[in-house]
ZAPA-173309 format. One record per residue (C-alpha): residue number from 1; x, y, z. Coordinates in Angstrom, 3 decimals. Example, Ala and Ser with C-alpha at 12.3 -4.5 7.8 and 13.67 -1.06 7.14 Angstrom:
2
guse = 1 x = 12.300 y = -4.500 z = 7.800
guse = 2 x = 13.670 y = -1.060 z = 7.140
//
This chain:
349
guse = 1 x = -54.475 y = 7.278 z = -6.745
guse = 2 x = -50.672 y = 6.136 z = -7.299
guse = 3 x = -50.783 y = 3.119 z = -9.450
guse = 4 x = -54.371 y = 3.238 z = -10.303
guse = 5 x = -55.071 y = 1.719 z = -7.323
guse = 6 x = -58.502 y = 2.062 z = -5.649
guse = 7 x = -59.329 y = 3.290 z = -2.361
guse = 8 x = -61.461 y = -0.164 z = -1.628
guse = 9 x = -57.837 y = -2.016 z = -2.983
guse = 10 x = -55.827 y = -0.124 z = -0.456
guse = 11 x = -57.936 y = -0.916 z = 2.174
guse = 12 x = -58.401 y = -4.461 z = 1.355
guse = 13 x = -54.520 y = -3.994 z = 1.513
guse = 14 x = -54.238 y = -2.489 z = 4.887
guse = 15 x = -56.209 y = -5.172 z = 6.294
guse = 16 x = -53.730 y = -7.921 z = 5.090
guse = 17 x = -50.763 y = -6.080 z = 6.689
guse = 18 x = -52.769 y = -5.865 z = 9.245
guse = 19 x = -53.403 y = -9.967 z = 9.492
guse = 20 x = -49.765 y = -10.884 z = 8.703
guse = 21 x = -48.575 y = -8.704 z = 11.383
guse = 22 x = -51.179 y = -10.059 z = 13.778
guse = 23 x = -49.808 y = -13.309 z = 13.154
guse = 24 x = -46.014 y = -13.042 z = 13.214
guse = 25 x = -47.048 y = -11.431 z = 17.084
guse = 26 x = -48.781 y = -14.655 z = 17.625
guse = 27 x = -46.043 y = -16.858 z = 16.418
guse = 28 x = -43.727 y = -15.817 z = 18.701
guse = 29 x = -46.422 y = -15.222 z = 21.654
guse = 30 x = -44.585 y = -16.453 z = 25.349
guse = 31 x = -47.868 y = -18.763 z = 25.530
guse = 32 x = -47.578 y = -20.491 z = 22.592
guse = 33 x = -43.776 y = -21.466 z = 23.105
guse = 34 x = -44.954 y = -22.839 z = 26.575
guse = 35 x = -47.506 y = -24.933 z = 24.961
guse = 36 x = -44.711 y = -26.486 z = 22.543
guse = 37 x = -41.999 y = -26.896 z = 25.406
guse = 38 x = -45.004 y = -29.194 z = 27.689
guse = 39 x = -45.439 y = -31.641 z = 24.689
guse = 40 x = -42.266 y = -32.432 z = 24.849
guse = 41 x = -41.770 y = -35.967 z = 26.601
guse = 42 x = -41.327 y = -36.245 z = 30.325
guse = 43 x = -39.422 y = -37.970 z = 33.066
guse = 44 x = -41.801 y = -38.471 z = 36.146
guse = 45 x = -40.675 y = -39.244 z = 39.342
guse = 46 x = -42.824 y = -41.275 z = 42.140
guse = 47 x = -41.195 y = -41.543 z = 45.516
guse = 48 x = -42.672 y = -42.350 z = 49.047
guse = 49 x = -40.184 y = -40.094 z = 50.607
guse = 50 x = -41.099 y = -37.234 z = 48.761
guse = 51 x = -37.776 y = -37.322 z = 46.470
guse = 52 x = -39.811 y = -37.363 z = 43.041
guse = 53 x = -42.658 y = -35.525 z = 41.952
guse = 54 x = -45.322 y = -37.558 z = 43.314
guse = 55 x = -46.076 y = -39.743 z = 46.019
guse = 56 x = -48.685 y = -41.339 z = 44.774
guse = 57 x = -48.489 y = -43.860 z = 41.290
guse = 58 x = -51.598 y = -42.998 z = 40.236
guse = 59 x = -51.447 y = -38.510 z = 40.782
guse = 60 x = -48.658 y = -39.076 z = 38.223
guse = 61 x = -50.918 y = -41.370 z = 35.907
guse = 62 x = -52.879 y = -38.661 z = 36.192
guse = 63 x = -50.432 y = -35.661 z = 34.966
guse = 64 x = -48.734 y = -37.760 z = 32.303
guse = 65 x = -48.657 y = -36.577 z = 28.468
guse = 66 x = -47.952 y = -39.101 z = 25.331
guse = 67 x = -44.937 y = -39.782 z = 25.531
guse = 68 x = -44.364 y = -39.693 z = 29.060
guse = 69 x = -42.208 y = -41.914 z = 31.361
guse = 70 x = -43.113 y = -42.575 z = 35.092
guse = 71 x = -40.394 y = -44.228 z = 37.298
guse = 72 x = -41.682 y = -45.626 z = 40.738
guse = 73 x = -39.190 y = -45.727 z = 43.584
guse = 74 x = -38.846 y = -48.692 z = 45.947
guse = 75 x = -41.252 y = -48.856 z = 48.464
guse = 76 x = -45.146 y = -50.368 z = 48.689
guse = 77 x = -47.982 y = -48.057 z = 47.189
guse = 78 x = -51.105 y = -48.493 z = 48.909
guse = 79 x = -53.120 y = -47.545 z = 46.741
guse = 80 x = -55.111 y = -48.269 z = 43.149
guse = 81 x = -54.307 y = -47.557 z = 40.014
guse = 82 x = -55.770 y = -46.762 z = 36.904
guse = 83 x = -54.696 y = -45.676 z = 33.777
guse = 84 x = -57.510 y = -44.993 z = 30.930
guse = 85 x = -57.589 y = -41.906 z = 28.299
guse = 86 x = -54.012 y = -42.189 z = 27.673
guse = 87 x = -51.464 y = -42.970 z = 24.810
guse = 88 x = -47.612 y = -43.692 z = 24.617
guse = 89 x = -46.941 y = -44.175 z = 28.607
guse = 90 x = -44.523 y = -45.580 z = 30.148
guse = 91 x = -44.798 y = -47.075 z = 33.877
guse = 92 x = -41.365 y = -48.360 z = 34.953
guse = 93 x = -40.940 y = -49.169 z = 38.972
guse = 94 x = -37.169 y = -49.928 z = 40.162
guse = 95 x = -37.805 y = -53.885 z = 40.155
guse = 96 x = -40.343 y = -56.600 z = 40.733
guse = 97 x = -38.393 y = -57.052 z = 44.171
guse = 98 x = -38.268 y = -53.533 z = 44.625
guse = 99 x = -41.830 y = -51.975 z = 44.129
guse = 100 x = -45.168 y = -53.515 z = 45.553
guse = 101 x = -48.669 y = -51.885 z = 44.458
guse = 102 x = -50.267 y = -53.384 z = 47.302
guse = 103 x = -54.184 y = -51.778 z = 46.556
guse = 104 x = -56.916 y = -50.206 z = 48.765
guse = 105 x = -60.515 y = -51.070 z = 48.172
guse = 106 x = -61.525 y = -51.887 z = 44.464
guse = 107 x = -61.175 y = -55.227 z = 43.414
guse = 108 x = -58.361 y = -55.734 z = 41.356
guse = 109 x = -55.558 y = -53.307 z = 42.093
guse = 110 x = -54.112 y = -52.407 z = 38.767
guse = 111 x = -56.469 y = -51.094 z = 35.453
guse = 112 x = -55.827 y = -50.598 z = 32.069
guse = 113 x = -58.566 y = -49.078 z = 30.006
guse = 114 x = -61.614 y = -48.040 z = 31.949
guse = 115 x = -65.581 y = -49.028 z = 30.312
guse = 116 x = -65.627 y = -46.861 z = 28.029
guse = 117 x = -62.387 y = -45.596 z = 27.575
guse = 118 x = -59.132 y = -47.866 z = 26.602
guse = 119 x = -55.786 y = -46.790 z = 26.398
guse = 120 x = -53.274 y = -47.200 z = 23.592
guse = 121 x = -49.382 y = -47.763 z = 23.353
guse = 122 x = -48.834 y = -48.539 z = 27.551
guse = 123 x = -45.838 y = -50.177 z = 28.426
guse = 124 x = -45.778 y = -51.329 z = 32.514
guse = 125 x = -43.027 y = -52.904 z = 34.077
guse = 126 x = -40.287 y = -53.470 z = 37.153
guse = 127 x = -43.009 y = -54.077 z = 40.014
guse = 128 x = -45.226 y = -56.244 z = 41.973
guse = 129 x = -48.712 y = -56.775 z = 41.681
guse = 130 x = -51.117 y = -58.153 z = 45.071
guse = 131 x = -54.581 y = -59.056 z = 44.315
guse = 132 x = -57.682 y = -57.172 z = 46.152
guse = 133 x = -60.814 y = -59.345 z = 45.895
guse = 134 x = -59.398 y = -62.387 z = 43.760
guse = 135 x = -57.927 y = -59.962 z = 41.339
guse = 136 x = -54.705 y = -58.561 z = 40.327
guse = 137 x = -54.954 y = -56.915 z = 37.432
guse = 138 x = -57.348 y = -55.747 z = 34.682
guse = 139 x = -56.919 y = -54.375 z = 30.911
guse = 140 x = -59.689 y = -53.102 z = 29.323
guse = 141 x = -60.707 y = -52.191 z = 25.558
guse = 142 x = -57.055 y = -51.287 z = 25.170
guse = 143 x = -54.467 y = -51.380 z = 22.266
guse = 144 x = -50.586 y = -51.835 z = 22.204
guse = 145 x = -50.049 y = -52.722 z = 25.552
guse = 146 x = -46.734 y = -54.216 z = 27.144
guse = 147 x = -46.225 y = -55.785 z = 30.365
guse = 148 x = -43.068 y = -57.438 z = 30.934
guse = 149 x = -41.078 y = -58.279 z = 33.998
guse = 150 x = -44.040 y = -57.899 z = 36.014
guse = 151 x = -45.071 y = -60.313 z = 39.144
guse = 152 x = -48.910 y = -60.372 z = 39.211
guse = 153 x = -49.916 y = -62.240 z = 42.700
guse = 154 x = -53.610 y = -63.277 z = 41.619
guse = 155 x = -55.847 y = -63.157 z = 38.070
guse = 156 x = -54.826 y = -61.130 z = 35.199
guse = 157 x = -57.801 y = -60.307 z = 32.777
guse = 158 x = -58.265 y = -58.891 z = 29.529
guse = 159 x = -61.359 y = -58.163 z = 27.887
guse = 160 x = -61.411 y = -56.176 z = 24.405
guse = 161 x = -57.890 y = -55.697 z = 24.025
guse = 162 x = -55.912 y = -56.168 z = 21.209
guse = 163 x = -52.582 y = -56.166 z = 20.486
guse = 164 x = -51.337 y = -57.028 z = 23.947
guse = 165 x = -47.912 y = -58.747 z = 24.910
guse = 166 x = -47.024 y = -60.634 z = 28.388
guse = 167 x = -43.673 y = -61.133 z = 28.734
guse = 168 x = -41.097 y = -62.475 z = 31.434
guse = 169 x = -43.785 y = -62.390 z = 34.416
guse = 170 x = -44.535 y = -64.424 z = 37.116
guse = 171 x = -48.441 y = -64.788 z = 37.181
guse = 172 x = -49.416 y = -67.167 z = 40.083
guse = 173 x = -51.712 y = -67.667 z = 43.307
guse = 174 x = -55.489 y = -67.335 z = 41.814
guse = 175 x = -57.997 y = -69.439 z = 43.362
guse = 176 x = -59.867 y = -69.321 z = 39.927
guse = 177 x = -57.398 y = -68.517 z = 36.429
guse = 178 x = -53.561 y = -67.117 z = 36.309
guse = 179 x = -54.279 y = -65.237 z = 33.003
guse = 180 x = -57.734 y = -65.024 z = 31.536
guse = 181 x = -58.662 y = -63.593 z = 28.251
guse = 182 x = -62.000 y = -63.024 z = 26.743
guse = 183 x = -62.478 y = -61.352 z = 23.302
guse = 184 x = -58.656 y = -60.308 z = 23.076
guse = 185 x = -56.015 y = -60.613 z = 20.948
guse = 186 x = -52.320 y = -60.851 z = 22.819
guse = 187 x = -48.757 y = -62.953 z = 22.462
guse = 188 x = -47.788 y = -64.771 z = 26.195
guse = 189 x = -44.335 y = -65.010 z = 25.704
guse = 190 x = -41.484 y = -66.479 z = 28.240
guse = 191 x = -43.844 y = -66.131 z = 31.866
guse = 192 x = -43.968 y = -68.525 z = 34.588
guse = 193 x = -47.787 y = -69.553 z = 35.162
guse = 194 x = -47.963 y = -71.207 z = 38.763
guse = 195 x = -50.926 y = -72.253 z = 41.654
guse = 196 x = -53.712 y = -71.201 z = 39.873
guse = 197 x = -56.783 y = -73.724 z = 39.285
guse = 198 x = -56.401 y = -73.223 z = 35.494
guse = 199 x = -53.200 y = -71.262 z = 34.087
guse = 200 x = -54.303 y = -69.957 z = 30.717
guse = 201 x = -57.998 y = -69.405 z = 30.087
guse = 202 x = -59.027 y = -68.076 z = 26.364
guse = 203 x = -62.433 y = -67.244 z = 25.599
guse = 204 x = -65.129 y = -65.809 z = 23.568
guse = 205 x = -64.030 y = -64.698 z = 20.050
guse = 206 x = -60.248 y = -64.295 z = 21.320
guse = 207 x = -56.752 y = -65.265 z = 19.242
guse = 208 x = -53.641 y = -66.029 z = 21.577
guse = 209 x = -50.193 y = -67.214 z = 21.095
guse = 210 x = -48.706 y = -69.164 z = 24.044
guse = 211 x = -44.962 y = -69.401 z = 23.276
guse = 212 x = -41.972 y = -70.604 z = 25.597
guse = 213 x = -44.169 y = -70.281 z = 28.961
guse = 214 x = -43.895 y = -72.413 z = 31.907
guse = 215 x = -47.275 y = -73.325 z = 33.283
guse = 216 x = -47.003 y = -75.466 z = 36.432
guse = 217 x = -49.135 y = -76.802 z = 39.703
guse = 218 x = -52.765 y = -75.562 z = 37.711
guse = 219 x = -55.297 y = -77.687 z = 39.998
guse = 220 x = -57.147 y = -78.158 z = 36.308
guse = 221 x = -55.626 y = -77.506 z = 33.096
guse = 222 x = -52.641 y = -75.418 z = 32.598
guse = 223 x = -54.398 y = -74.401 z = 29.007
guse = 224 x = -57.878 y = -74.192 z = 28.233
guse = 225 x = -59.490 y = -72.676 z = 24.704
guse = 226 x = -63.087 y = -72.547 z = 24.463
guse = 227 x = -65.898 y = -70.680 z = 22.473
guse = 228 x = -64.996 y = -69.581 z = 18.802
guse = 229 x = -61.568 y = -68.622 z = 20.234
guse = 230 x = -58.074 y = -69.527 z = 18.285
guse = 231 x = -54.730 y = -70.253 z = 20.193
guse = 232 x = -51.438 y = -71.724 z = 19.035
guse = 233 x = -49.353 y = -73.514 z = 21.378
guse = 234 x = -45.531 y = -73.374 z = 20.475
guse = 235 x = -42.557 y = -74.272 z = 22.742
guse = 236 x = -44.308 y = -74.187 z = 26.110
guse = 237 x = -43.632 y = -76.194 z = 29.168
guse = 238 x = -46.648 y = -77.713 z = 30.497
guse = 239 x = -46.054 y = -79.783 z = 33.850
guse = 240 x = -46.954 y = -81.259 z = 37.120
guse = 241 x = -50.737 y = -80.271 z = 36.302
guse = 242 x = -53.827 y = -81.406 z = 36.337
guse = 243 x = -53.823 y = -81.700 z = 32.999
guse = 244 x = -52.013 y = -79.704 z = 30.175
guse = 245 x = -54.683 y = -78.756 z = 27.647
guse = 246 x = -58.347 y = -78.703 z = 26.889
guse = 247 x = -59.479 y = -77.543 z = 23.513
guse = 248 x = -63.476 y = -76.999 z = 23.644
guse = 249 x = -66.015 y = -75.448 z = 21.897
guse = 250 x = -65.662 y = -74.634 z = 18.268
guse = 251 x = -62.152 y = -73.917 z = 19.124
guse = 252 x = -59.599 y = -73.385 z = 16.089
guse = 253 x = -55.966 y = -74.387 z = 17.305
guse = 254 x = -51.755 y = -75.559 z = 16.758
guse = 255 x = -50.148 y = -76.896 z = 19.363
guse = 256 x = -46.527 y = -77.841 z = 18.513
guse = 257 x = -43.064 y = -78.600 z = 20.308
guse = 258 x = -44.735 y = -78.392 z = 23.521
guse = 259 x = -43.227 y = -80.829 z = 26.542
guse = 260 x = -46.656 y = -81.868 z = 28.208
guse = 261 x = -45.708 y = -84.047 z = 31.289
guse = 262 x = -45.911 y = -85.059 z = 34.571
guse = 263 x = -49.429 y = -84.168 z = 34.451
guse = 264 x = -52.611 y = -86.523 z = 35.622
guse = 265 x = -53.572 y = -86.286 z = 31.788
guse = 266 x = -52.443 y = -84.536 z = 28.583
guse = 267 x = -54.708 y = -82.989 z = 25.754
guse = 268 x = -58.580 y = -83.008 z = 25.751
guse = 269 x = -60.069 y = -81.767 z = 22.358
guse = 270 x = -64.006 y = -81.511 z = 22.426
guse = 271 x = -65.918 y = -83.134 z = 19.488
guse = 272 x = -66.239 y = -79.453 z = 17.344
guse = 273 x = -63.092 y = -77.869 z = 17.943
guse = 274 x = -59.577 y = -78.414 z = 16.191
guse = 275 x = -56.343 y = -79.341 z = 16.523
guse = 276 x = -53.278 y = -79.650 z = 14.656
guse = 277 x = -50.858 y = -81.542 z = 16.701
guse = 278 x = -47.232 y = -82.038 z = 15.931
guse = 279 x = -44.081 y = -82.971 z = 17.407
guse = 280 x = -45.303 y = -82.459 z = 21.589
guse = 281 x = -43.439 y = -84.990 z = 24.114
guse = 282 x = -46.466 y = -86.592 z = 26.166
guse = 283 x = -44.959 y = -88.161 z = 29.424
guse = 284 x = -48.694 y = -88.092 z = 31.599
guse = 285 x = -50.189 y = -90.622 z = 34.818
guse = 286 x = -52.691 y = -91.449 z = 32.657
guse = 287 x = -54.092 y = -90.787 z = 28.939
guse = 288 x = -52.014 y = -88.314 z = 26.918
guse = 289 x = -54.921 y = -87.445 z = 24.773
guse = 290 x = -58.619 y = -87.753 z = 25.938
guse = 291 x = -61.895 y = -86.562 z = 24.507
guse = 292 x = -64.184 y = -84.379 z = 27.393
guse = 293 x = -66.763 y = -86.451 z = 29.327
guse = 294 x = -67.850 y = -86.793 z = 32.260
guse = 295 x = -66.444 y = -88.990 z = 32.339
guse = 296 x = -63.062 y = -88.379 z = 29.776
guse = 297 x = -62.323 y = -91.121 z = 27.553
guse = 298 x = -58.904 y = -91.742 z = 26.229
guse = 299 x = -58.425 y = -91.046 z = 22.220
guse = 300 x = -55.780 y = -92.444 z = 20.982
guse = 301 x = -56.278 y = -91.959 z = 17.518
guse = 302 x = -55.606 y = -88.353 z = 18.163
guse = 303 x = -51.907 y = -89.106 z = 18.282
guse = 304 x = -49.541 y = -88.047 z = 15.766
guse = 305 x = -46.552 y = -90.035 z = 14.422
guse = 306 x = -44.263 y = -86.622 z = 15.197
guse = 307 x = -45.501 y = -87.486 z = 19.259
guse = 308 x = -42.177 y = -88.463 z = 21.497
guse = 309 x = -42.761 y = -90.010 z = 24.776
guse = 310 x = -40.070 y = -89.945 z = 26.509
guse = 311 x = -38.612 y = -88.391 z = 29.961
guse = 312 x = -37.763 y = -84.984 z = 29.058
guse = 313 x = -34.906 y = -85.019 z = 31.677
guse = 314 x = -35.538 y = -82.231 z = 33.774
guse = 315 x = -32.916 y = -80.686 z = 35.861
guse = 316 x = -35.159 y = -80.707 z = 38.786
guse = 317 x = -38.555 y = -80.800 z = 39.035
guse = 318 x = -38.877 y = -80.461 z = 42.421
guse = 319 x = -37.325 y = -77.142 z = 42.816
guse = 320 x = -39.534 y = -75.842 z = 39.602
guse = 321 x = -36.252 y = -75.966 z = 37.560
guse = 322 x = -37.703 y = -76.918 z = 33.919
guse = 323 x = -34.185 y = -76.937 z = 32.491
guse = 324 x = -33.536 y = -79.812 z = 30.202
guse = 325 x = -30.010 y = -81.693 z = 31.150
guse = 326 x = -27.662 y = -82.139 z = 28.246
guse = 327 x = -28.600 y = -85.434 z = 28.106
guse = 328 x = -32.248 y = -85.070 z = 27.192
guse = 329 x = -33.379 y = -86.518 z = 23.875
guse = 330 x = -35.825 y = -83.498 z = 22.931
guse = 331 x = -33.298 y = -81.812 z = 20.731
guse = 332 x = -33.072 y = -81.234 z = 17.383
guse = 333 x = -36.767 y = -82.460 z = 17.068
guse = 334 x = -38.779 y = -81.480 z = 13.443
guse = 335 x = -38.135 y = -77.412 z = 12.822
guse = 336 x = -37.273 y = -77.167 z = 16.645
guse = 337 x = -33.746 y = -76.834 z = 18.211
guse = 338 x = -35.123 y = -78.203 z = 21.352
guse = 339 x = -38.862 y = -78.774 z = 22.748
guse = 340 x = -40.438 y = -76.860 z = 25.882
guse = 341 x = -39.414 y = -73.193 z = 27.206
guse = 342 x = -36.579 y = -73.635 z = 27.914
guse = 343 x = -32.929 y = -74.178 z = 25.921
guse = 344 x = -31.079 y = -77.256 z = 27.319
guse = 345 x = -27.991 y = -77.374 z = 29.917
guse = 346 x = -24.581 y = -77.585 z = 27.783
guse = 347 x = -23.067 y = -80.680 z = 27.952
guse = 348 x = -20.639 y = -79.071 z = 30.323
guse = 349 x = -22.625 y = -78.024 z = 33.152
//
């Protein structure tokens, strides 16, 4: 044998040519390269005239990979929609003016996450949402979910989700809650909360942030914690309400630069829960601060020295515009520029 090499080397040999040859085929197999060229991420199409790739919202749910987007069309999809066993989607219609998912039969019209499977890293905007059966929308045991510029016409509720952000969306019209939450974690960030019985709802074990909303023309509260929940109230708007907060339960909770006003009554905080209260502007018909009853009784030793009470100068509250003229005095107030959602007129206008 050349070498000294055995007949049992040279066919151990043989076999390894063998493999590596087998495997540079493979590597450049036709199959293989079409399996690395439909990973890559995706444009998708939905148009009612047939112009995309789809007609229907939720056939290109459906067909979506991670990193997928889906643009909707104008136009009103009748039709649900659901979108569960998926990660790093994008849903962007042309416009909240623009694109109406109007629903069919289930109640509530739009689903993230599906019992028992969630969905991770969704972003939704650029369309309207009508409610089917009292509800608009649901998410469910998701993660990393964004919806901004949305308009949701009825109840928007989360249950085991975490990590979710609402931002610049008009939530209004539920006969029960605009945005309920129950065992979730999620930021509400610059939305406009309007004709629901109680704007804000957080429940169960959940943590919230409320920062810069408006929430307006809630038959109840425009806020209300309960259970073992925690929320932090920073910079919102709370007015022409029933009242602006309730803070039950064993509730843990801030609730700072906040313009509460023009509301029948302002806080309620429940004998075991807690608040740290600093620098609001309380402008209410009748108690600012009240412990729960029935009936309520005012508590004025709830109070803080950093409280202003004084007109926040609205530009007009008729016409829902929460604008502070120039000439308001809630500027400049503690570690805030100015109090409520939104900035103040210039001194021009």
């Amino acid at each position: 044998m050349p070498g000294g090499m055995t007949i049992l080397t040279m066919m151990w040999m043989s076999r390894i040519v063998i493999l590596c040859l087998s495997l540079g085929a493979a590597s450049h197999s036709p199959v293989w390269a079409d399996e690395v060229a439909r990973v890559e991420p995706q444009q998708i199409v939905v148009a009612l005239d047939g112009s995309g790739q789809y007609r229907s919202i939720q056939e290109a749910v459906d067909a979506a990979k991670k990193g997928d987007t889906i643009f909707i069309k104008p136009g009103a999809y009748a039709e649900d929609v659901t979108i569960h066993s998926k990660e790093k989607i994008r849903l962007i219609g042309a416009g909240m003016d623009q694109v109406t998912l109007l629903g069919r039969e289930r109640v509530g019209v739009f689903h993230v996450g599906k019992w028992p499977y969630g969905a991770t890293d969704i972003e939704i905007s650029g369309f309207t949402i009508n409610e089917h059966g009292g509800h608009a929308m649901g998410m469910f045991n998701g993660h990393g979910i964004l919806l901004h510029h949305v308009r949701v016409k009825g109840m928007l509720f989360t249950q085991q989700v975490e990590d979710v952000r609402i931002e610049n969306c008009i939530i209004g019209g539920s006969e029960t809650t605009g945005v309920q939450f129950a065992n979730s974690q999620a930021v509400l960030r610059d939305n406009f909360i309007h004709d629901n019985d109680h704007g804000v709802s957080v429940a169960g074990k959940s943590s919230v942030r409320l920062e810069r909303n408006i929430v307006t023309r809630s038959l109840f509260e425009a806020v209300i914690v309960n259970d073992q929940s925690r929320a932090v109230l920073i910079g919102n708007t709370l007015v022409k309400n029933g009242g602006g907060a309730a803070f039950l339960g064993t509730s843990q909770n801030e609730a700072s630069g906040n313009i509460v006003s023009l509301n029948t009554y302002g806080f309620v905080v429940g004998p075991s829960s807690r608040v740290a209260f600093s620098y609001n502007a309380m402008q209410n018909s009748e108690s600012n601060y009240l412990r729960p009853g029935p009936p309520r009784q005012p508590a004025p030793e709830l109070k803080p020295d950093s409280d202003l009470t004084v007109d926040p100068r609205f530009v007009d509250t008729a016409r829902d515009d929460f604008r502070l003229r120039a000439d308001t005095a809630l500027v400049k107030i503690g570690e805030f520029s100015y109090l409520g959602a939104l900035p103040p007129l210039a001194a021009s206008h």
